[in-house]
C-alpha positions as a Markdown table, in Angstrom:
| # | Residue | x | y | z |
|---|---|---|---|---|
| 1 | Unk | 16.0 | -6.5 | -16.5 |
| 2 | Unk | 12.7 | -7.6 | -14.0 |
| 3 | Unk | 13.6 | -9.6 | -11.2 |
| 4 | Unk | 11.4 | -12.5 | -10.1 |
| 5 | Unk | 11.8 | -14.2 | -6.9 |
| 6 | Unk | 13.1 | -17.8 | -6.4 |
| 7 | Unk | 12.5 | -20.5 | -4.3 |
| 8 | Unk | 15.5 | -19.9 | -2.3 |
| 9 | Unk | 14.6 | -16.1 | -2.0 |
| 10 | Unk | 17.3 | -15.4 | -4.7 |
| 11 | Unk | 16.5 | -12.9 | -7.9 |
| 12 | Unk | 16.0 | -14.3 | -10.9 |
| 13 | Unk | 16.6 | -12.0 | -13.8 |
| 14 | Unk | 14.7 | -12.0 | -16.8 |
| 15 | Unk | 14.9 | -9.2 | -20.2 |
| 16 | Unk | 11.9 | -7.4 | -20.0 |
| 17 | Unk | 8.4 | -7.5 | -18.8 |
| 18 | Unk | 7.1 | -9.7 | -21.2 |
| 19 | Unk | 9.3 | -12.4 | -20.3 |
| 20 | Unk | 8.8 | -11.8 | -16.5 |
| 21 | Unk | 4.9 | -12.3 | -17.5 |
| 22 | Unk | 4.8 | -15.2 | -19.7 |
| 23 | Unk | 7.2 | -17.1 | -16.6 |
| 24 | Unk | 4.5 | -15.9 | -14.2 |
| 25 | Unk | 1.7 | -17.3 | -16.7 |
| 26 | Unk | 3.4 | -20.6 | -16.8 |
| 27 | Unk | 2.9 | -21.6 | -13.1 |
| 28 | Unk | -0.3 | -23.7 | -12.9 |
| 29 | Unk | -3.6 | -22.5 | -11.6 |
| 30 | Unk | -4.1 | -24.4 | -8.1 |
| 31 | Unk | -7.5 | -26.6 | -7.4 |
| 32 | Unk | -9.2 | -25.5 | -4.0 |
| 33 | Unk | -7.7 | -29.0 | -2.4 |
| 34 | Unk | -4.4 | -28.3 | -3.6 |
| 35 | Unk | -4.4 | -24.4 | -2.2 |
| 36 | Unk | -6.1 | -26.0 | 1.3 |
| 37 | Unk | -3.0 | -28.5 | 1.3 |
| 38 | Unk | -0.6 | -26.0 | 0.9 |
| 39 | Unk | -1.9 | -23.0 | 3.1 |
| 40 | Unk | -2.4 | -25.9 | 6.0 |
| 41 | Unk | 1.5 | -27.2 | 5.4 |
| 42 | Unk | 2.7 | -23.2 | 5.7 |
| 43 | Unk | 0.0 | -22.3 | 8.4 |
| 44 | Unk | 1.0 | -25.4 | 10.5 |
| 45 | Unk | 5.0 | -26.2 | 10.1 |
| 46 | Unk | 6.2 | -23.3 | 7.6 |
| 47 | Unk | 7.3 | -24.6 | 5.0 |
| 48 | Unk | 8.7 | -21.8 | 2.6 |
| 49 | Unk | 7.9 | -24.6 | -0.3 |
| 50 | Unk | 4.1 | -24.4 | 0.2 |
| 51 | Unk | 4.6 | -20.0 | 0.7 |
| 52 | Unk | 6.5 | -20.2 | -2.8 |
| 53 | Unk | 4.1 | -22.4 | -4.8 |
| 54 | Unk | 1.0 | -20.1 | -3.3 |
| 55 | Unk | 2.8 | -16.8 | -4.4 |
| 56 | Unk | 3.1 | -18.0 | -8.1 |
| 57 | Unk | 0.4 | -19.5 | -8.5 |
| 58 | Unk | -1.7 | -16.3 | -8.1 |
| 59 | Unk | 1.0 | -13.9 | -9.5 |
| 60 | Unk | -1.1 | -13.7 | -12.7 |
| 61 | Unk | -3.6 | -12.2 | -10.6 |
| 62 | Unk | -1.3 | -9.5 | -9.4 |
| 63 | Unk | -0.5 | -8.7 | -12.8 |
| 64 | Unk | -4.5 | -8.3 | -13.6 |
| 65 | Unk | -5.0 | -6.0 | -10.7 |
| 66 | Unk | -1.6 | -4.3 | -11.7 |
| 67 | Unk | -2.7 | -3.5 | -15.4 |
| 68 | Unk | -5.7 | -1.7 | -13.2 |
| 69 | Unk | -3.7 | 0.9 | -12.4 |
| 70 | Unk | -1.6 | 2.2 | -15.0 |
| 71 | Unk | -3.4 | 5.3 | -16.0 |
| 72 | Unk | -1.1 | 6.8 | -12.9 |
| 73 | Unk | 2.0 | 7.0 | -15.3 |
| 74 | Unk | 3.9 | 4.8 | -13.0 |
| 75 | Unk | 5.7 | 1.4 | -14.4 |
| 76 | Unk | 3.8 | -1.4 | -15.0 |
| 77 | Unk | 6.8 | -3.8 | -13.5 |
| 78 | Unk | 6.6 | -1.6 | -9.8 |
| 79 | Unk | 2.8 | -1.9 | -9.5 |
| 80 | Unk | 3.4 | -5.8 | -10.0 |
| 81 | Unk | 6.1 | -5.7 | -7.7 |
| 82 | Unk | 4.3 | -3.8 | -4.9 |
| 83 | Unk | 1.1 | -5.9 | -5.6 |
| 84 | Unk | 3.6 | -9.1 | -5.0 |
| 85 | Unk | 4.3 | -7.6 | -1.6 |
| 86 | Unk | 0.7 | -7.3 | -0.7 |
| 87 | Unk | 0.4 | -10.9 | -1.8 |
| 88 | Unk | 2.8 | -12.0 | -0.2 |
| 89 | Unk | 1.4 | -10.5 | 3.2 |
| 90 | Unk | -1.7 | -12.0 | 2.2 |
| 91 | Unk | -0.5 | -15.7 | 2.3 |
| 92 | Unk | 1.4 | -15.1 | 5.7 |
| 93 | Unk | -2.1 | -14.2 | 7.2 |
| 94 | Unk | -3.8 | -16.9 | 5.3 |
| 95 | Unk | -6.4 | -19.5 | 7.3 |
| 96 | Unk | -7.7 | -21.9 | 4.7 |
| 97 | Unk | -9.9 | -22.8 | 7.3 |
| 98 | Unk | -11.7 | -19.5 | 6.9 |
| 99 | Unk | -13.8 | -20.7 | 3.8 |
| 100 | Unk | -12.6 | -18.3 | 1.6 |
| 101 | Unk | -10.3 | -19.2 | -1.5 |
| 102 | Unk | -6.8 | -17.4 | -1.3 |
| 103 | Unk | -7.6 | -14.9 | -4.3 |
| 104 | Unk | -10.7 | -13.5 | -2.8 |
| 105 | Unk | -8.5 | -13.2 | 0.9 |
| 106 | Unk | -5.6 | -11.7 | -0.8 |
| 107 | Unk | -7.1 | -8.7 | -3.4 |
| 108 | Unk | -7.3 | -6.5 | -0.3 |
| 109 | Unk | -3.6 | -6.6 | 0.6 |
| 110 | Unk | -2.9 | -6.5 | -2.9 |
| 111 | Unk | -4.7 | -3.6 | -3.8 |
| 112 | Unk | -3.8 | -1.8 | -0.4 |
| 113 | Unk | 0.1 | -2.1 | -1.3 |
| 114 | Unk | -0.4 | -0.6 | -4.9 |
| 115 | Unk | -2.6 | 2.3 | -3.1 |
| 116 | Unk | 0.1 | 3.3 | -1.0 |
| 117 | Unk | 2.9 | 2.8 | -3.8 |
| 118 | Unk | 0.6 | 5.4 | -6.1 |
| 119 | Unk | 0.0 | 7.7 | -3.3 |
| 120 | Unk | 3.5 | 7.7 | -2.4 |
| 121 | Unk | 4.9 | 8.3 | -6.1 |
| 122 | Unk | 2.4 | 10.0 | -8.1 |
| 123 | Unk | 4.0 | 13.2 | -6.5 |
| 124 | Unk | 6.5 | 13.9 | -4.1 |
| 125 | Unk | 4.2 | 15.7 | -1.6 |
| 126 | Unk | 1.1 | 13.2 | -0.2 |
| 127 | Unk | -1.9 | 14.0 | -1.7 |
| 128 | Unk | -3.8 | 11.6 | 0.2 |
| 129 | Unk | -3.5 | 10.7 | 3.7 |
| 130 | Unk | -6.5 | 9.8 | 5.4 |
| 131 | Unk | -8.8 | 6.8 | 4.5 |
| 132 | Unk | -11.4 | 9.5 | 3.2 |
| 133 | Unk | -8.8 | 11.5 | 1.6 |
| 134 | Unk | -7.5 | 8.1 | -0.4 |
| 135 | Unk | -11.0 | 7.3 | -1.7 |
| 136 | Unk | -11.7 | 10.5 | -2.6 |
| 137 | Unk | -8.0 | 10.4 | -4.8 |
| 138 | Unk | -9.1 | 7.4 | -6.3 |
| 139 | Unk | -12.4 | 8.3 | -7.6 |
| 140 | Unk | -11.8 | 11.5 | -8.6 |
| 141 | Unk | -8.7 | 10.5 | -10.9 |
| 142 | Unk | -11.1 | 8.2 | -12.6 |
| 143 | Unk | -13.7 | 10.5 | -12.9 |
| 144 | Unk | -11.2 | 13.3 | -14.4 |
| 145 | Unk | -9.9 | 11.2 | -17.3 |
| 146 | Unk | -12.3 | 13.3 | -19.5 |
| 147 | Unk | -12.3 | 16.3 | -18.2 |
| 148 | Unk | -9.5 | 18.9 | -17.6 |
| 149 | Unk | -11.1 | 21.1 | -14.7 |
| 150 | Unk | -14.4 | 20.2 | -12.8 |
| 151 | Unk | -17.3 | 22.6 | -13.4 |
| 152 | Unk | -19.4 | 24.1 | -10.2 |
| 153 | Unk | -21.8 | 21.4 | -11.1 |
| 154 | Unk | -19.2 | 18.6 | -11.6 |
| 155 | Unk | -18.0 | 19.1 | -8.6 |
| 156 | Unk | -21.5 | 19.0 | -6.8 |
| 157 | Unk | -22.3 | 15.9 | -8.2 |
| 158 | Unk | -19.1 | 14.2 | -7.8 |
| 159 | Unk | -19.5 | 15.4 | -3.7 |
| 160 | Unk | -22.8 | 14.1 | -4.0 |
| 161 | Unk | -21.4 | 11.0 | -5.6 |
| 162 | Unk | -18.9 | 10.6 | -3.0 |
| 163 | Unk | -20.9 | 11.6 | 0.7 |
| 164 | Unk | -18.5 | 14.4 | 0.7 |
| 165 | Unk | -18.2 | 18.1 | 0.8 |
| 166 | Unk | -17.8 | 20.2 | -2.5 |
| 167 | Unk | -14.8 | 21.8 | -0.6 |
| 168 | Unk | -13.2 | 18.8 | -0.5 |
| 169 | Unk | -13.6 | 17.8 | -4.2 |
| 170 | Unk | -12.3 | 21.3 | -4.9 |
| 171 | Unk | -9.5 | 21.2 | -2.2 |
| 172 | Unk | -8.3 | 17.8 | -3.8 |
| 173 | Unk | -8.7 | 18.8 | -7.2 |
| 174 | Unk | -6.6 | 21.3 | -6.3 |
| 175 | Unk | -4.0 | 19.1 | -4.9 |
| 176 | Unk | -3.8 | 16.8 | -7.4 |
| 177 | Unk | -3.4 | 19.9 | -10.0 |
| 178 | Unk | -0.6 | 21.2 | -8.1 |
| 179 | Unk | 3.2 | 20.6 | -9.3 |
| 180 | Unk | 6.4 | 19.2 | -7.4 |
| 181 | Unk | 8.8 | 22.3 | -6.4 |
| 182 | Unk | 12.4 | 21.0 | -6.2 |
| 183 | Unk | 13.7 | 20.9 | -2.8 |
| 184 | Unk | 17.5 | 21.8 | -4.1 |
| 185 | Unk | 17.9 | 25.0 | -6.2 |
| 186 | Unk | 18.3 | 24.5 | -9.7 |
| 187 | Unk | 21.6 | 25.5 | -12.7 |
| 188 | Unk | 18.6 | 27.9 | -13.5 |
| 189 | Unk | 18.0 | 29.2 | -9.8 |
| 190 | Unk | 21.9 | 29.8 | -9.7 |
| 191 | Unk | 22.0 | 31.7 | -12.8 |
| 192 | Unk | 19.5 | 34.1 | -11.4 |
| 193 | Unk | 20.6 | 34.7 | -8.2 |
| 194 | Unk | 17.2 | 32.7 | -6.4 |
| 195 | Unk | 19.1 | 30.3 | -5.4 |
| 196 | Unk | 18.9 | 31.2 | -1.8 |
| 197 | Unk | 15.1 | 31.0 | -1.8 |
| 198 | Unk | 15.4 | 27.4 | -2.4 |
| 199 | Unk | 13.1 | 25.2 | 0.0 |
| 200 | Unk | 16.4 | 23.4 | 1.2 |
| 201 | Unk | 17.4 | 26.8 | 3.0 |
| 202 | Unk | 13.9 | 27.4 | 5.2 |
| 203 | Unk | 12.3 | 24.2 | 5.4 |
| 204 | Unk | 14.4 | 21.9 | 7.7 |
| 205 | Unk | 13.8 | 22.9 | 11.5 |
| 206 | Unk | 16.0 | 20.2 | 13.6 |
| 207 | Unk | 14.5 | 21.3 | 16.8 |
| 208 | Unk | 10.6 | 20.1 | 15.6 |
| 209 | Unk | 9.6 | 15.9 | 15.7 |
| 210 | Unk | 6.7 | 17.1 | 13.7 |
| 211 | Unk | 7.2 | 14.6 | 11.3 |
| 212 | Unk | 7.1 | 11.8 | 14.2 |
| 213 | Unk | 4.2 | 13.5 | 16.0 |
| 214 | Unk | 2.1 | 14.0 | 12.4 |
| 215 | Unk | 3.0 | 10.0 | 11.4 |
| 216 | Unk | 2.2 | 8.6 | 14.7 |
| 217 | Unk | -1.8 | 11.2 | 15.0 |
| 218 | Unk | -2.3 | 10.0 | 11.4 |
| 219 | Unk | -1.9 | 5.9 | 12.4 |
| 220 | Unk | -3.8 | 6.6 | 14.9 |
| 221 | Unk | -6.9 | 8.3 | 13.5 |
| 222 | Unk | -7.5 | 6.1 | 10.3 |
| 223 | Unk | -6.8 | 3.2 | 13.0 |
| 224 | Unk | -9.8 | 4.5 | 15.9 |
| 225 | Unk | -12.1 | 5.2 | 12.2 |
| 226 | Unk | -11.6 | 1.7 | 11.0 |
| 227 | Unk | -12.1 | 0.0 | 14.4 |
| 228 | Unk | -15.0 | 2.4 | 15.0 |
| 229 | Unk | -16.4 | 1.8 | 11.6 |
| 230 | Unk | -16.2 | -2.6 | 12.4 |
| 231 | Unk | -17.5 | -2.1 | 16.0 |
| 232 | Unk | -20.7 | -0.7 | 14.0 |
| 233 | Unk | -20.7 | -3.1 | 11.9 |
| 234 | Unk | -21.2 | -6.0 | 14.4 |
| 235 | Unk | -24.3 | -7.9 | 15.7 |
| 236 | Unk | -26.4 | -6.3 | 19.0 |
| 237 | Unk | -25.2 | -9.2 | 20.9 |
| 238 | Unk | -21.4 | -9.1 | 19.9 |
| 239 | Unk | -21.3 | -4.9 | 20.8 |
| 240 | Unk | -22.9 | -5.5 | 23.7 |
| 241 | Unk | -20.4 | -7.8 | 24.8 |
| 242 | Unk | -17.3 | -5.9 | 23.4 |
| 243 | Unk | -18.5 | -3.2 | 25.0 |
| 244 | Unk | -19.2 | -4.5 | 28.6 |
| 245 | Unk | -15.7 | -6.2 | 28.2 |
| 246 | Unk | -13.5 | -4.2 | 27.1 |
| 247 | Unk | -14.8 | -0.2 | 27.1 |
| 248 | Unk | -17.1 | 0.0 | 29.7 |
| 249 | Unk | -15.1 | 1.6 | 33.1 |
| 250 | Unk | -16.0 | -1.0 | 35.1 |
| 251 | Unk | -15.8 | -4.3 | 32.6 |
| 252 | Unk | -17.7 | -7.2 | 33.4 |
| 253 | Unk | -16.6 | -11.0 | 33.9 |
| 254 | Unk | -17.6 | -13.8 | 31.8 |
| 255 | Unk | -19.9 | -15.2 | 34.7 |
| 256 | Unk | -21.6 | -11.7 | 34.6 |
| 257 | Unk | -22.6 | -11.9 | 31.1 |
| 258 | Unk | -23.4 | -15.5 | 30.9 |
| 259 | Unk | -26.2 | -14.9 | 33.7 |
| 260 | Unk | -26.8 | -11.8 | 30.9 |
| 261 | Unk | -27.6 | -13.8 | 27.9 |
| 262 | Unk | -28.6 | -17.1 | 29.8 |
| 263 | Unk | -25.5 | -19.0 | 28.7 |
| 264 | Unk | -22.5 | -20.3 | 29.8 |
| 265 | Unk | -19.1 | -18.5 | 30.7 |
| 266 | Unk | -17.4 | -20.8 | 27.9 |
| 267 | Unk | -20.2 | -19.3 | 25.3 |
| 268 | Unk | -19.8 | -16.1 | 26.3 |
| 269 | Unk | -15.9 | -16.2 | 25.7 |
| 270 | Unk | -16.5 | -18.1 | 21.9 |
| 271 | Unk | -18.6 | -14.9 | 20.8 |
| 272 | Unk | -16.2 | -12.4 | 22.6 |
| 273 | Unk | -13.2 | -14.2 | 20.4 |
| 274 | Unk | -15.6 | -14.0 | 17.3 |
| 275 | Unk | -16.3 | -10.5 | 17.6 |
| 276 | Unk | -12.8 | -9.3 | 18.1 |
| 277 | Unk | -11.4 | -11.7 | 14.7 |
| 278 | Unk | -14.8 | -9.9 | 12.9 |
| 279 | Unk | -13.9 | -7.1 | 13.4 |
| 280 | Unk | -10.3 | -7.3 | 12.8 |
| 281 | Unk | -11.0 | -8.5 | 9.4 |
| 282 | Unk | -13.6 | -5.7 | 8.6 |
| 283 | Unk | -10.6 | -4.0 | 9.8 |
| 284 | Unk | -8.2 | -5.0 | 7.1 |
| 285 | Unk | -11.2 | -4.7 | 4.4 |
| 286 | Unk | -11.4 | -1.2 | 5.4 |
| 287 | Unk | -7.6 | -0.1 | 4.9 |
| 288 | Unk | -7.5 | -2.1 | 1.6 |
């Protein structure tokens, strides 16, 4: 059975993918007035009606970016399921006053919640945890859809390829090569008496938070990357201004930079405010 979500929030239930599709298929296609209407009417009073009619209208488009990604051996119905998360997120943050049409806004989240649901299930130990590491996954899977183990020279030009090491291509490879070891011993393990060299029996240390402290360094590297990556990214003017506002040791004022740049103190603040959304949407392009 594939569940589709109601109106009310309920689950529908419908027998088999096909039927789940051909529902999502029959929800009309939006005109840009009619998806400006509706992303206003959420945006401003938050109306779950407007949200709903949004989500299924571009669920076909899930489905398209879904289908993208099932050379990973994982079901079809999940990757449509995790992309309808990412869609879903997408509409919450949606500003039709951006100029963008909802589609274009939304394939990042979209794509970013299917990333994490392949990273997290195409084995049971990560593969891929940093930004680099992820894009490196990605394109290395593609590339190896021919090819069963990368020559010296494959993986020269794939590094090449990539603007990354050969060490890494190999180190990933490797990774990506490796199989799952069962945590709990097996009937097998019993029978033979190697049942206490399970994992289950050395691994677990309830005196470490390494888990916590790993988690909590890994947020906060890809996050200092990203928003190092979109500070780069900016206009002279706007780093300038970031910089003197909020990094410098001794930040200056509005006044301070308007007698800079020759403008007023109100100016000043419009370009601080556009900076900072820039950059938090290069942000969100970045992790996608």
């Amino acid at each position: 059975m594939t569940e589709l979500v109601s109106r009310t929030g309920q689950l529908v239930q419908y027998d088999g993918l096909e039927a789940y599709i051909s529902r999502i298929n029959s929800y009309p296609m939006l005109t840009k007035d009619e998806e400006y209407e509706l992303a206003d009417r959420y945006r401003e009073t938050g109306d779950n009606e407007a949200a709903y009619k949004l989500v299924m209208a571009h669920m076909r488009f899930v489905v398209h970016i879904a289908k993208g990604y099932l050379g990973y051996g994982l079901p079809l119905k999940d990757l449509i399921q995790e992309g309808s998360v990412g869609l879903m997120q997408a509409v919450k943050r949606f500003d039709p006053k951006a100029g963008v049409r909802l589609a274009t806004y939304a394939i990042h989240w979209i794509k970013s919640e299917i990333h994490e649901f392949v990273i997290r299930n195409w084995k049971m130990v990560k593969v891929a945890t940093t930004k680099a590491q992820r894009k490196l996954f990605f394109n290395l899977r593609k590339f190896k859809r021919n090819v069963a183990w990368l020559s010296d020279s494959d993986v020269h030009m794939v590094a090449s390829e990539l603007g990354v090491t050969p060490g890494e291509v190999t180190e990933m490879e490797s990774r990506m090569a490796a199989t799952d070891v069962s945590y709990d011993y097996t009937e097998d393990d019993d029978a033979d008496g190697k049942s206490g060299s399970a994992p289950c029996y050395y691994l677990e240390d309830k005196t470490s938070n390494f888990s916590a402290k790993f988690e909590n360094s890994n947020w906060q590297e890809n996050a200092q990357e990203a928003l190092a990556e979109a500070f780069e990214k900016l206009d002279e003017r706007s780093r300038y201004i970031i910089k003197r506002r909020w990094l410098d040791e001794n930040k200056a004022t509005l006044q301070e930079l308007a007698e800079h740049f020759s403008v007023s103190a109100e100016r000043v603040r419009q370009l601080e405010k556009q900076a900072i959304e820039t950059m938090r949407s290069l942000m969100v392009e970045q992790t996608a």
